[in-house]
N, C-alpha and C positions, 0 to 999 in steps of 0.2 A: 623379625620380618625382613626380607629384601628388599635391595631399596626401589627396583619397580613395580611393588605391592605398597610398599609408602608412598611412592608418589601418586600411584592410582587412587590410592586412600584419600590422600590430600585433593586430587579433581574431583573425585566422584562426592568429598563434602563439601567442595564451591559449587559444583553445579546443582548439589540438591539446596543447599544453604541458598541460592538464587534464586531457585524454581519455588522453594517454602514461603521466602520473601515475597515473590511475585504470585502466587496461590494466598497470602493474606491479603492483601489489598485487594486483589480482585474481589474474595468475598466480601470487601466493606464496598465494594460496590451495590448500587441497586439496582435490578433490571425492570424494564417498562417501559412504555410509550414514549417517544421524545416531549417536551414539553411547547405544550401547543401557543403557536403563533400568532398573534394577532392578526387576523381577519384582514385587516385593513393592511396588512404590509403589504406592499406592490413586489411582484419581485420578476427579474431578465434572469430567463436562465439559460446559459449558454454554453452550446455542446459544441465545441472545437471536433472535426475528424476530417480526415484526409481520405481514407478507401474505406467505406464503411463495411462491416461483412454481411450477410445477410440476418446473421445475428441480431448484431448491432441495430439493421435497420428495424429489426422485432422491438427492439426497446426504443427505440426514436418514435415508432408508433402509440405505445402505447399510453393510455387518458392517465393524467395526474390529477390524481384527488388533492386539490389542495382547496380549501374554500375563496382564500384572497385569489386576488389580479395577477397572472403570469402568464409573461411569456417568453415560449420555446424559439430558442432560435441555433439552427441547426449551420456552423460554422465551416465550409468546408470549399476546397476548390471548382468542385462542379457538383452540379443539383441533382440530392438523391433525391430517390422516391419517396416525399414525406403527406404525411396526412396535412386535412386542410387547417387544423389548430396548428400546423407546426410554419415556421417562416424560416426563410434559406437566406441567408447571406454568405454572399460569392466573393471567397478569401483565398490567395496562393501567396505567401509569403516568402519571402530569400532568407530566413533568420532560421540559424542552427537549429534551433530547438522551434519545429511550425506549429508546435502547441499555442506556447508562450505569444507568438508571431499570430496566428488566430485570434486570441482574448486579444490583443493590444490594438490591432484592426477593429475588432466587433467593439472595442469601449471607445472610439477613436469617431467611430460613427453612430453608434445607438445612442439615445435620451437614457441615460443612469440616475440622472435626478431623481429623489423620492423614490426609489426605488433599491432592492436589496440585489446585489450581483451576486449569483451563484455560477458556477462553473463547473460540467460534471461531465466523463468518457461518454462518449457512444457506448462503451461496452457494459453502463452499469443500466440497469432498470429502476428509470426514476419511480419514488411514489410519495404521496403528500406525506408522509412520514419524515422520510428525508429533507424534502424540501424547509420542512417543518423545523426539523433538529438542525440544521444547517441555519435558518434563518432567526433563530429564537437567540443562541450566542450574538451574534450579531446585533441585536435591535437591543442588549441586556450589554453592548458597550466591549465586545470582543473586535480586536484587529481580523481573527481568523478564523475559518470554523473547517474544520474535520471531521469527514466519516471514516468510519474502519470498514477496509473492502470486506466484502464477506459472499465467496463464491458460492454457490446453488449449482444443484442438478447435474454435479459429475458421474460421468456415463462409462469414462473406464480409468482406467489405471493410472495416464498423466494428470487428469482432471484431478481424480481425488487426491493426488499429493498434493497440487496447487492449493486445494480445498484446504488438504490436512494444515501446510504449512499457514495458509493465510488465519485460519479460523481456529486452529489447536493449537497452536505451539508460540512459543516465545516470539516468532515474528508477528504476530497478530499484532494488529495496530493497536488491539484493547490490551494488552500486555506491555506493547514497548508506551503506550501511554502512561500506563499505570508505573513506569520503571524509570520514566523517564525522568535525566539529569540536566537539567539547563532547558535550551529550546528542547518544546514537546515535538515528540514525530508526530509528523502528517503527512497521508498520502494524498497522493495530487489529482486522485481520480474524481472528487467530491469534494469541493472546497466552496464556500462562501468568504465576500472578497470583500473586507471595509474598504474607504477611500485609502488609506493607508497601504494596505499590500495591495491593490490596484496600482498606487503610485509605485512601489516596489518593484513589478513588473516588469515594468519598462529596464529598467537596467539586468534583466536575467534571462532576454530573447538569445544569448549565445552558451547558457547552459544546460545541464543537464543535469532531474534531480533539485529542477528549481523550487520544488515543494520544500524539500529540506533548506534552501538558500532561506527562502522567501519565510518560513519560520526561525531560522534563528537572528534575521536581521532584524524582522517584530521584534524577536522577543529580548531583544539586544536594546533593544528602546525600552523595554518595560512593559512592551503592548502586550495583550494575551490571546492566549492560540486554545482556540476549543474543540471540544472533541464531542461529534452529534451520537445523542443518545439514542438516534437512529443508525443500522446500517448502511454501506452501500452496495447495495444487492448484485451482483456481476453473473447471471446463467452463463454456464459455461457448458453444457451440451458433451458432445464429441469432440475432446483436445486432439484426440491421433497421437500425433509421432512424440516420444520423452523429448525433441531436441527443443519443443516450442519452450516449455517452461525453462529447460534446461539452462537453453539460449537466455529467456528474459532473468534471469534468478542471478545469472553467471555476471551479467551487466550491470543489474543490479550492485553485485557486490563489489565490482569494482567503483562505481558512481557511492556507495557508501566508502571505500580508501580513500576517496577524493575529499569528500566530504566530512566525514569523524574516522581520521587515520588511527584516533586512540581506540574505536571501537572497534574497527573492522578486525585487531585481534584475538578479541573475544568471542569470535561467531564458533570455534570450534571448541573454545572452552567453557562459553556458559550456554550459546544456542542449539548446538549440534552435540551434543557428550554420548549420547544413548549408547549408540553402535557400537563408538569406538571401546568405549567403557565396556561394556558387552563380553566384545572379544577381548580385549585385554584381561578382562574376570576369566574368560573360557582358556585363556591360554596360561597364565597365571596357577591356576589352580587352588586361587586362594580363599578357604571358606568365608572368611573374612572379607575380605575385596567383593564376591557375588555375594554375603547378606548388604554390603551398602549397596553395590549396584542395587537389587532387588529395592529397597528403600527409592533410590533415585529416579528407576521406573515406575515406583507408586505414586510417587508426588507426581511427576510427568501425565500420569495416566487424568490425575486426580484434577491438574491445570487442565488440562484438553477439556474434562467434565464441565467445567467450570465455565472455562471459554463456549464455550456451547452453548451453556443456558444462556450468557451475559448477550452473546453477538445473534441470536438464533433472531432474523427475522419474523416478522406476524404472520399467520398463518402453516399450517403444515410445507413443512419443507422437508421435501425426500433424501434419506439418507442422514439423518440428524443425530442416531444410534453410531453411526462412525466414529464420533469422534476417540471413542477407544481404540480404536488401531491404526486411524487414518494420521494422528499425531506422528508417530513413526516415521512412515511416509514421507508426510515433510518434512521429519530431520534429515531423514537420507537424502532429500531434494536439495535442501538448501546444503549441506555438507558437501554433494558432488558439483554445486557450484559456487560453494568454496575455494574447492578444490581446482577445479578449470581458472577459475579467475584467478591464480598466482600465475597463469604463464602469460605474459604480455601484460603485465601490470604497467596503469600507466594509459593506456589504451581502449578506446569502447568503440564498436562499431554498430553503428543507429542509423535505421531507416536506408540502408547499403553506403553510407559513407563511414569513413574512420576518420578517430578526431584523438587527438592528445589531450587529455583530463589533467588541468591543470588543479591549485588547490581551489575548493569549493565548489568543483563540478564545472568551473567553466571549459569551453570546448574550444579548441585550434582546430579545424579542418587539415589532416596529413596531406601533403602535396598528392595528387594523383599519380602523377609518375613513380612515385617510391612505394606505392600500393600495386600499383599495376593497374589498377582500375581506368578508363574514361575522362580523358581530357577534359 
């Protein structure tokens, strides 16, 4: 054999070797209802957003089934248009990262006593499920609790890669959970907040990617980071243009260099292989090279299946039959912002300013004059 059919040989049995690994733990997972909450937990839930869309303000609306005591409170610089269960607190913060800068204001002045802090996007759709799986870690002695985003009702071709990637493929939060080496990932969309990473907080208003800080310094304590056995539901409608995901996926990757430099080499050799592999089989010519490929697309196909059943929210959700081709999709999503994110490494640009990423995500603001940008 040649030695570019042995070394295709050699990726395409790491990446399947990965993907088998990560397809056995998933199945000893169980799927079902989160585990329900006591009645009596009080709980502040607080939705940080800056320009809501009219999306967003669809899910700011909508009644949360929870049976306990909560309340909404909707964090933002000027008052949307919210129903009358929901409360507005009037927040415009100067700190990098106005997420961060939101929650630190809202804990700064809300009553937290006796009660459970959740913290969740405008973009995802609360419901007593979540609040449920997010609050039940918590009150059972967890520093952190995590949902795994899980997008609904993409309507064309950007959506359902976002879809593919988030919910099929090895970036799903139920996969890099399930894989996870040291502090567990968590995404920052849906998180429930002990005194502990509340206190946390406060030092990560100039990051970015603070989800990822704000879980390995718990877990750097020993504290533990939970992952709700609810999802968190984000309708995502009509994405439009490729540049939207393109843009956030590319940033991403870069705030993960920042973050786990040892990982961010792995994204094209255990996250993204499909394609490349593919075509190196097709150009190759090698029977041998396309039957492991083929193997390495089965197990891929077989994950995506998997990920489907584990993450699928309650009730019918349309397009749930995708996940057999839509997995693809988001290799090829996440792969071309891979690919983008090598030029100006080093660099993210958030919310129209550019910041130099230092290690662990923290952010310098680039002087404006060497951007060209607004004094």
């Amino acid at each position: 054999m040649s030695a570019p059919v042995l070394l295709g040989l050699g990726w395409t049995a790491l990446a399947t070797g990965f993907s088998a690994v990560t397809l056995a733990r998933l199945l000893r997972m169980r799927t079902g209802r989160a585990a329900q909450a006591p009645a009596k937990a009080r709980v502040l839930l607080l939705r940080p957003v800056d320009a809501p869309t009219p999306r967003e303000l669809e899910n700011l609306a909508l009644p949360i089934d929870y049976a306990g005591e909560l309340e909404q409170v909707v964090v933002s610089p000027y008052r949307p248009r919210l129903g009358p269960d929901v409360r507005w607190l009037p927040s415009d913060p100067l700190t990098p990262n106005r997420k961060v800068g939101h929650l630190l204001y809202a804990l700064s002045v809300l009553p937290t006593e006796g009660r459970v802090v959740l913290a969740v996007d405008a973009d995802v759709a609360v419901t007593g499920a979540l609040v449920e799986g997010l609050v039940a870690p918590l009150l059972a002695g967890a520093a952190l609790s995590t949902a795994a985003p899980t997008p609904v009702d993409a309507r064309d071709g950007a959506g359902r890669a976002m879809a593919g990637l988030l919910r099929y493929t090895h970036h799903s939060f139920l996969a890099l959970h399930a894989m996870s080496a040291g502090a567990p990932a968590v995404c920052g969309k849906a998180l429930g907040l002990s005194t502990e990473a509340r206190a946390s907080l406060e030092s990560l208003a100039d990051h970015i990617g603070e989800d990822l800080e704000l879980s390995k310094r718990l877990h750097a304590r020993g504290l533990d980071v939970a992952l709700s056995a609810a999802p968190a539901v984000v309708p995502l409608g009509e994405v439009g243009s490729w540049d939207i995901p393109l843009s956030r996926f590319t940033r991403w990757m870069r705030v993960l260099a920042s973050h786990r430099p040892g990982l961010y080499p792995t994204v094209p050799l255990l996250f993204t292989p499909t394609v490349p592999l593919v075509l190196c089989a097709a150009l190759l010519g090698s029977p041998v090279l396309s039957a492991a490929v083929a193997v390495l697309v089965a197990v891929r196909a077989a994950l995506a299946h998997r990920l489907s059943v584990l993450g699928a929210p309650q009730g019918p959700v349309p397009g749930r039959g995708r996940a057999w081709t839509d997995w693809l999709l988001g290799e090829v999503l996440l792969l071309a912002a891979f690919a983008v994110s090598l030029g100006r490494q080093g660099t993210v640009t958030w919310r129209g300013r550019t910041y130099t990423l230092l290690r662990g995500g923290r952010m310098v603001r680039v002087s404006p004059e060497l951007t060209g940008g607004p004094g």
